[in-house]
C-alpha positions as CSV (number, residue, x, y, z in Angstrom):
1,X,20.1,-26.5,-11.3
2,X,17.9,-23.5,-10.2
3,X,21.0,-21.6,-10.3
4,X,21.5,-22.4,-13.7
5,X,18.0,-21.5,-14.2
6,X,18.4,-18.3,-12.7
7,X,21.7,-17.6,-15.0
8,X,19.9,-18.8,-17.9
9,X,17.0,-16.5,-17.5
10,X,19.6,-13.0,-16.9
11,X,21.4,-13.9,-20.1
12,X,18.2,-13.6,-21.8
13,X,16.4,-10.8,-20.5
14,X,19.7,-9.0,-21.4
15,X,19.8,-9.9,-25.0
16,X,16.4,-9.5,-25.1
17,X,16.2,-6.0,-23.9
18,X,19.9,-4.8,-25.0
19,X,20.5,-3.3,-21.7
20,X,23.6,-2.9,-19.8
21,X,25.6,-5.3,-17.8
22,X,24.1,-4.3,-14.1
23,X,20.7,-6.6,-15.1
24,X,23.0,-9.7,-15.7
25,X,25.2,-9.2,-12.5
26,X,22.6,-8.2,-10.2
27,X,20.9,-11.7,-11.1
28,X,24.1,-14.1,-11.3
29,X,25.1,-12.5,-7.7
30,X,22.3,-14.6,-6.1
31,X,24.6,-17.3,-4.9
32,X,25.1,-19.3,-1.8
33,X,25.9,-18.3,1.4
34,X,25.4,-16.3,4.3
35,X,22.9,-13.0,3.8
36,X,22.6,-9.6,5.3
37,X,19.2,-9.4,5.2
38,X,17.2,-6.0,6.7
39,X,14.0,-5.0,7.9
40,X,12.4,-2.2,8.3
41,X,9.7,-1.5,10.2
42,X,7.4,1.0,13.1
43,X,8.4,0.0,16.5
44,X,6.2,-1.3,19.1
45,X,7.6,-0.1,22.2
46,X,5.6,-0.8,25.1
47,X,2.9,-2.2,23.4
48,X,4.4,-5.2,21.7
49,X,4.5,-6.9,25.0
50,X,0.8,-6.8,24.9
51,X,0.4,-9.2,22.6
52,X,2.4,-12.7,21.3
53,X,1.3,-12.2,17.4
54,X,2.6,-8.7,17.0
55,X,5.2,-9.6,14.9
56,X,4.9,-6.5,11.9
57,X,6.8,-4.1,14.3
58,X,11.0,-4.2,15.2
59,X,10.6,-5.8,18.1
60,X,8.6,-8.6,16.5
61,X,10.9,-8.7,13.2
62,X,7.7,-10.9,11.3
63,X,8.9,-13.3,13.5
64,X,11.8,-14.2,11.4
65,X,15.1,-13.6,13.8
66,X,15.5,-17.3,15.0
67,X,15.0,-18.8,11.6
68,X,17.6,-16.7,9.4
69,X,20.1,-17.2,12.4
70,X,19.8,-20.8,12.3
71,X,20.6,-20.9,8.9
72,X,24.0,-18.2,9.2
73,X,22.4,-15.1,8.2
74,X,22.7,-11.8,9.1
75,X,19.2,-10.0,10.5
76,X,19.3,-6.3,11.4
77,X,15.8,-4.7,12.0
78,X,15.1,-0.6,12.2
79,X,13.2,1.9,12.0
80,X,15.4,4.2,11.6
81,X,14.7,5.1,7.9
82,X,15.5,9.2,6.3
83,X,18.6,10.7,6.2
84,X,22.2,10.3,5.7
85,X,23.0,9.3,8.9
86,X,20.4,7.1,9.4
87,X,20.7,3.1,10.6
88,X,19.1,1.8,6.8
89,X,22.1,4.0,5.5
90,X,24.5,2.3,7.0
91,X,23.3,-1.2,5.7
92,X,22.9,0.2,1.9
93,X,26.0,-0.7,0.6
94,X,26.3,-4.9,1.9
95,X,23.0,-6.0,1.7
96,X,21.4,-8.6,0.2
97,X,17.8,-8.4,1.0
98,X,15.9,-5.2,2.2
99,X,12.1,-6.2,4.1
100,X,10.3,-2.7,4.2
101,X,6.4,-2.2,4.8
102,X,4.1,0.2,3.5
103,X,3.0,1.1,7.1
104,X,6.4,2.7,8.1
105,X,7.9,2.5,4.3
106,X,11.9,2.7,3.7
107,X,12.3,5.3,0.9
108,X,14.2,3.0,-2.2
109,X,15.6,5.6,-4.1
110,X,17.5,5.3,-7.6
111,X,20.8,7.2,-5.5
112,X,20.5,4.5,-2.6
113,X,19.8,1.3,-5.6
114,X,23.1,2.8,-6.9
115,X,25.1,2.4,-3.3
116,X,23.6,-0.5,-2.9
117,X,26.0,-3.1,-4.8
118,X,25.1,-5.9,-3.5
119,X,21.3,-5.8,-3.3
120,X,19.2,-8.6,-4.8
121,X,15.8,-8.8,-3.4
122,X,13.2,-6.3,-2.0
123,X,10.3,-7.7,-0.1
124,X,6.8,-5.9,0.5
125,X,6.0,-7.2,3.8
126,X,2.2,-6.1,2.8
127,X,0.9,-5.0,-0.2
128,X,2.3,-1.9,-2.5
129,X,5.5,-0.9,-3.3
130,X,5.7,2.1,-4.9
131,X,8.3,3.0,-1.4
132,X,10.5,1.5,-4.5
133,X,12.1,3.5,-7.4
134,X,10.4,0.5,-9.6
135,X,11.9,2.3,-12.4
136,X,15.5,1.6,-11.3
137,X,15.3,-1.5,-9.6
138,X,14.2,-2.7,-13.2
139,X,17.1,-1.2,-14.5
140,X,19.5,-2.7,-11.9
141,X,18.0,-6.2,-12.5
142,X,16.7,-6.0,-8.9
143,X,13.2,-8.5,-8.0
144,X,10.9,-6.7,-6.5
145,X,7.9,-8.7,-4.8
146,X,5.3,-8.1,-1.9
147,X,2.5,-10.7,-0.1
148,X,-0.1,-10.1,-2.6
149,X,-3.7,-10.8,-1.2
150,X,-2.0,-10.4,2.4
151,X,-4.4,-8.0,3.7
152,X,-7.2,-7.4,1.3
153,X,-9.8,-7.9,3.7
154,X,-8.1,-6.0,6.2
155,X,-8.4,-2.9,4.3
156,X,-11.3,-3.7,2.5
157,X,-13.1,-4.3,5.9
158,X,-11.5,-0.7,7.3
159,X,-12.7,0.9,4.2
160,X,-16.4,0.1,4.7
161,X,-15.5,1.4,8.4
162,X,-14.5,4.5,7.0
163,X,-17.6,4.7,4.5
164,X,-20.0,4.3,7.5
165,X,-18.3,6.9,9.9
166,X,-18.7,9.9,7.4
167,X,-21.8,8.9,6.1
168,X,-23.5,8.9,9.5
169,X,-21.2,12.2,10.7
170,X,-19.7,9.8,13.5
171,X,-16.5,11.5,14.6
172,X,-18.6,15.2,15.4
173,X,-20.6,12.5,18.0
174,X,-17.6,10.9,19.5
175,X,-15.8,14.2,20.6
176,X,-19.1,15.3,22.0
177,X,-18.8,12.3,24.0
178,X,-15.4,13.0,25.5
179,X,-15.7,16.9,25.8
180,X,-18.5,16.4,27.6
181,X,-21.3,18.0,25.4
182,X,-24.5,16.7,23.8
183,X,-25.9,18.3,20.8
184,X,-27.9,16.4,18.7
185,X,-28.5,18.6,15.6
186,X,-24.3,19.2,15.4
187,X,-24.2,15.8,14.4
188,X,-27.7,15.0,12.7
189,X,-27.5,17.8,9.6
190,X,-25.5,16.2,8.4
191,X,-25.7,12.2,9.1
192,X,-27.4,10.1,6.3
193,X,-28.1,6.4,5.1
194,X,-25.6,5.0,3.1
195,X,-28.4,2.9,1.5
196,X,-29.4,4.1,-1.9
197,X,-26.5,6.2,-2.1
198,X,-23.9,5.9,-5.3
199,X,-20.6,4.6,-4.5
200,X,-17.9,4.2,-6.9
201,X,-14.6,2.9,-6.3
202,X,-11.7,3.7,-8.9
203,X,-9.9,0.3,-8.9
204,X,-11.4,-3.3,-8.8
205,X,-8.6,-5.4,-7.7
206,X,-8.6,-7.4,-4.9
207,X,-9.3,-5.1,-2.6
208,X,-12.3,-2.8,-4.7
209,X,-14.2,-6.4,-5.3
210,X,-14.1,-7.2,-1.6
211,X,-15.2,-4.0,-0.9
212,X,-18.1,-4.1,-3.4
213,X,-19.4,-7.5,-2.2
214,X,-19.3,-5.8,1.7
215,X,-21.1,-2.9,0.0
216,X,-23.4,-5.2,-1.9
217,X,-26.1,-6.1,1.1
218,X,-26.3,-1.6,1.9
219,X,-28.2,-1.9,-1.2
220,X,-26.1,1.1,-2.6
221,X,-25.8,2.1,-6.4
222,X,-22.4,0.7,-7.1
223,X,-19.9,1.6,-9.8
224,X,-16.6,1.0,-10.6
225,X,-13.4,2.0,-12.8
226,X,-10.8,0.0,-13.5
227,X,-8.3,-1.0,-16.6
228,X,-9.9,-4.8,-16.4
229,X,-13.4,-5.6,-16.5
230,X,-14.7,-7.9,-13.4
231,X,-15.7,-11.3,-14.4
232,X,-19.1,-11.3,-15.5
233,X,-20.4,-13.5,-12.8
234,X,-18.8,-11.2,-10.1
235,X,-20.1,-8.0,-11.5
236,X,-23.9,-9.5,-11.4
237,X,-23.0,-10.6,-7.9
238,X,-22.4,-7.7,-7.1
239,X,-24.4,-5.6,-8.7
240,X,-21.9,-2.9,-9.7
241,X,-21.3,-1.5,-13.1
242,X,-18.0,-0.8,-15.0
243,X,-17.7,2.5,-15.9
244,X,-15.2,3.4,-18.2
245,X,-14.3,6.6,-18.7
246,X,-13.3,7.6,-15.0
247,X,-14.0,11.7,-15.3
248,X,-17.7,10.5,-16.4
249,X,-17.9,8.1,-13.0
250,X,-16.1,10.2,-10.5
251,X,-19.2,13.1,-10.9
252,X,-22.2,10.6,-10.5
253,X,-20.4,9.4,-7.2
254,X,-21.7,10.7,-3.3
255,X,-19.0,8.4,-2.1
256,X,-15.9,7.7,-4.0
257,X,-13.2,5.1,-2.7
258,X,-9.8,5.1,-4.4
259,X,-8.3,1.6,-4.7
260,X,-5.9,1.9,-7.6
261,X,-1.8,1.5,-7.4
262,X,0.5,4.7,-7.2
263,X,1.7,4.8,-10.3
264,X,3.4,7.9,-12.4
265,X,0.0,8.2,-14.0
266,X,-1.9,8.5,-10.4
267,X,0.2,10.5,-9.0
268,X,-1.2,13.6,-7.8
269,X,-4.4,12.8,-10.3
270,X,-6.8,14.2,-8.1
271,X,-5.4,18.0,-8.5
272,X,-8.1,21.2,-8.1
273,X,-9.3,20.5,-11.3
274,X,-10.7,17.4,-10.6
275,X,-12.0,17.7,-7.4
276,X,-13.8,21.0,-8.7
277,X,-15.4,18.2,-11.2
278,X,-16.9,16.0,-8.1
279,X,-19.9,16.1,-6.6
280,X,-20.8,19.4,-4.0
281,X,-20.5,17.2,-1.0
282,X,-18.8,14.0,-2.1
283,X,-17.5,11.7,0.7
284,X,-13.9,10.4,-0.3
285,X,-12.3,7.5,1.3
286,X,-8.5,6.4,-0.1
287,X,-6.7,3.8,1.6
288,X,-4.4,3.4,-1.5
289,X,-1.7,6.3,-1.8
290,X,-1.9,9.8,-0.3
291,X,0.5,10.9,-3.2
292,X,-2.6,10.1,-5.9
293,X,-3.8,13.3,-4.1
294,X,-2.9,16.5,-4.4
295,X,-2.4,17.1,-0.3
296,X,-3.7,21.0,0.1
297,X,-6.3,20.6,-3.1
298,X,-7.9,17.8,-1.1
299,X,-7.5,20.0,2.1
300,X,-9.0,23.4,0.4
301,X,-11.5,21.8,-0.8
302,X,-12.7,20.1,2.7
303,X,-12.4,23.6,3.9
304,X,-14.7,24.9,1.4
305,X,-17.4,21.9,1.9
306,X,-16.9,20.8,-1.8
307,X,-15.3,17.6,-0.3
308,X,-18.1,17.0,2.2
309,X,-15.7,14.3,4.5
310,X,-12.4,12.6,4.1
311,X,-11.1,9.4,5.5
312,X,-8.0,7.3,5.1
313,X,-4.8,5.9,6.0
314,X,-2.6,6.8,3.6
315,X,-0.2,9.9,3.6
316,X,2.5,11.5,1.6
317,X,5.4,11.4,3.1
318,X,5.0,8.6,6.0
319,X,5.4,9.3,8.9
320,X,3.1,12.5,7.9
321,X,4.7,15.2,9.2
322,X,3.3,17.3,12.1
323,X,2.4,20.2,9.8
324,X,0.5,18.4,7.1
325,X,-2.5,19.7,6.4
326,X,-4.6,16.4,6.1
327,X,-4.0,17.0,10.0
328,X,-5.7,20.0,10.4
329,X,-8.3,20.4,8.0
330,X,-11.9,20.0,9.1
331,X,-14.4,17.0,7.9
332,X,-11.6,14.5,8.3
333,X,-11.2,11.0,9.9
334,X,-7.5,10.4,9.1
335,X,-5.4,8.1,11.0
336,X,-1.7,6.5,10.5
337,X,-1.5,3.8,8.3
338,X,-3.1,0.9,10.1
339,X,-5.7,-0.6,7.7
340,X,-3.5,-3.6,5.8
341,X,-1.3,-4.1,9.7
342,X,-4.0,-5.5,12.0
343,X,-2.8,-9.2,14.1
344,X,-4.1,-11.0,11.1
345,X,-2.7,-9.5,7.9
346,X,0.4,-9.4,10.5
347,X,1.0,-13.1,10.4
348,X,-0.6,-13.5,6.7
349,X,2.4,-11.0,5.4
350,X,5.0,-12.8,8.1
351,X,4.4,-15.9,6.4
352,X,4.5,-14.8,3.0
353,X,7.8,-12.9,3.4
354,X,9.2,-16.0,5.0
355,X,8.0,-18.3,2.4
356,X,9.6,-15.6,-0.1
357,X,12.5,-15.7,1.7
358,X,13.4,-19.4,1.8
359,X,12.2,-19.7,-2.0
360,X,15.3,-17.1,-2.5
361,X,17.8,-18.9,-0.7
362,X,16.8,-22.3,-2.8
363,X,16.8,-20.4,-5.8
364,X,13.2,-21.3,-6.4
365,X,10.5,-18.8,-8.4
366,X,8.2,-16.7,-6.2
367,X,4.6,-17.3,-6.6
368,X,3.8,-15.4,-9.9
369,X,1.6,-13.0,-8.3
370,X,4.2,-11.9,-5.9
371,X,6.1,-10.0,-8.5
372,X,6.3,-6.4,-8.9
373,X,9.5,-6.4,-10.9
374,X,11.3,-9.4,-12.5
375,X,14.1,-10.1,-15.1
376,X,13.4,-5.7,-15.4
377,X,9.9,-6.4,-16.4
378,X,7.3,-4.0,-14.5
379,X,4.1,-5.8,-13.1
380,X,1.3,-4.6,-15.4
381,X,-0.1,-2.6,-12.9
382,X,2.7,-0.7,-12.3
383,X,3.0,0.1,-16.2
């Protein structure tokens, strides 16, 4: 029956949007039987031993190995991700289900959707996939779905973090500390009080609101921009006000936060022009995409003290290469993308990929938030 429900749904969405064929064999190709199923994912090495729930890494595999075995499928794990001769590569062309995380992403290109004839299901082992050609999996009748709400807190929480170590100039004080110096006034012209200062964040998700309810008790000036108002009864919680015409926020802001998708309207949105519109001094933190900034705009401008500090996760490409200049450039507190992968989120997104998983294999529906693309409809955040 859910097969036939499945079917049905195909034949539509292809009358419906007068597409070609690929849409309606993409979706009548999830049938019983044995899967190749593959992850991708950082590796752990010596530290997975360390510790029994670190299960978002190869070694770990989100914990899934003995479960898809039992049932006959095929599980092969990597992180071996860019190039032609690289393991994913060789996996393209027969599988059924690719498992990729924003952390360590695999690359989902329109040319490797092409190759990949019998591809049904991408999973988001996390939250975010623009690693996806959306585009073209919505083309190919492809689903698309991460864990959504996996690790909100996680990077809501590191974001705050990240807010209070430029604010109070932390990082100049720590490498005192280790290159065994002491100078008070390097780090104190510079530290401040993040109370009565005005934050906005551009995005109020799940992930901006939690952040504004941690900034809440700071006793900051909050703003925010987003395409959705907040629920009345949140935004008086709160205490934050919608703003919305971004270019008018982004200027009022000492701190600004980015917590909106990747999108092709994002990308690259904070070019020299805009930046040159900020605040002398602004603190930017952006745990979202590094690809919503322009990379050596963000770094000239750190150079030249118009950005005053900038922290985040988030780089374009990932791994960042060793000659990025997000590595070099001074005011920084960068690091790899750890915010949404701590223990926690770890077994929330485990979870949630399995409970994906065994949904596909009944042939049930995914919980409706889950989707990014389905029947070669876009998510409407991804619009």
């Amino acid at each position: 029956m859910a097969m036939k429900k499945v079917a049905s749904s195909a034949i539509k969405a292809l009358a419906n949007s007068g597409s070609s064929s690929s849409l309606l064999t993409r979706q009548l190709h999830a049938s019983p039987g044995s899967k190749k199923i593959v992850g991708v994912f950082y590796k752990a090495n010596e530290y997975y031993e360390k510790n029994p729930n670190f299960v978002g890494c190869v070694e770990g595999g989100l914990g899934l190995r003995d479960w898809l075995e039992s049932k006959g499928h095929q599980y092969i794990v990597t992180d071996d991700k860019e190039g032609p001769d690289c393991e994913l590569e060789k996996h393209i062309p027969d599988l059924h289900v690719l498992i990729s995380t924003p952390f360590h992403p695999a690359y989902v290109t329109a040319e490797r959707i092409k190759k990949a004839k019998n591809l049904q299901l991408l999973l988001t082992a996390g939250i975010g996939s623009d690693h996806v050609d959306l585009k073209a999996a919505a083309e190919a009748g492809l689903t698309v779905a991460e864990v959504t709400g996996s690790n909100v807190v996680s990077v809501a929480e590191d974001e705050l973090m990240r807010i209070l170590i430029l604010v109070r100039n932390f990082l100049p004080g720590y490498h005192q500390v280790i290159t065994g110096d002491w100078n008070v006034a390097g780090i104190a012209y510079r530290a401040y009080d993040l109370e009565g200062k005005t934050v906005g964040t551009f995005g109020a998700g799940r992930i901006g609101r939690l952040l504004l309810q941690r900034l809440k008790p700071f006793n900051c000036n909050l703003l925010y921009h987003d395409r959705l108002k907040m629920d009345p009864e949140l935004e008086k919680q709160t205490g934050a006000k919608f703003e919305e015409d971004l270019d008018a926020m982004l200027p009022k802001c000492d701190i600004i936060v980015i917590n909106t998708p990747l999108t092709e309207k994002t990308r690259g949105m904070f070019d020299k022009e805009r930046i040159a519109k900020l605040k002398k001094g602004v603190l930017i933190v952006n745990n979202a995409r590094g690809a919503i900034m322009d990379a050596q705009a963000v770094a000239d401008a750190c150079a030249s003290g118009h950005i005053g500090g900038y922290s985040g996760d988030v780089w374009f490409p990932q791994p960042a290469p060793k000659d990025h200049p997000w590595r070099y450039m001074p005011n920084q507190a960068m690091t790899p993308h750890i915010s949404g992968t701590t223990i926690d989120a770890q077994l929330r997104y485990a979870a949630g990929v399995k409970d994906m998983l065994d949904r596909y294999f009944k042939g049930e529906e995914f919980p409706a938030q889950n989707y990014i693309v389905k029947a070669g409809e876009l998510a409407p955040q991804y619009r």
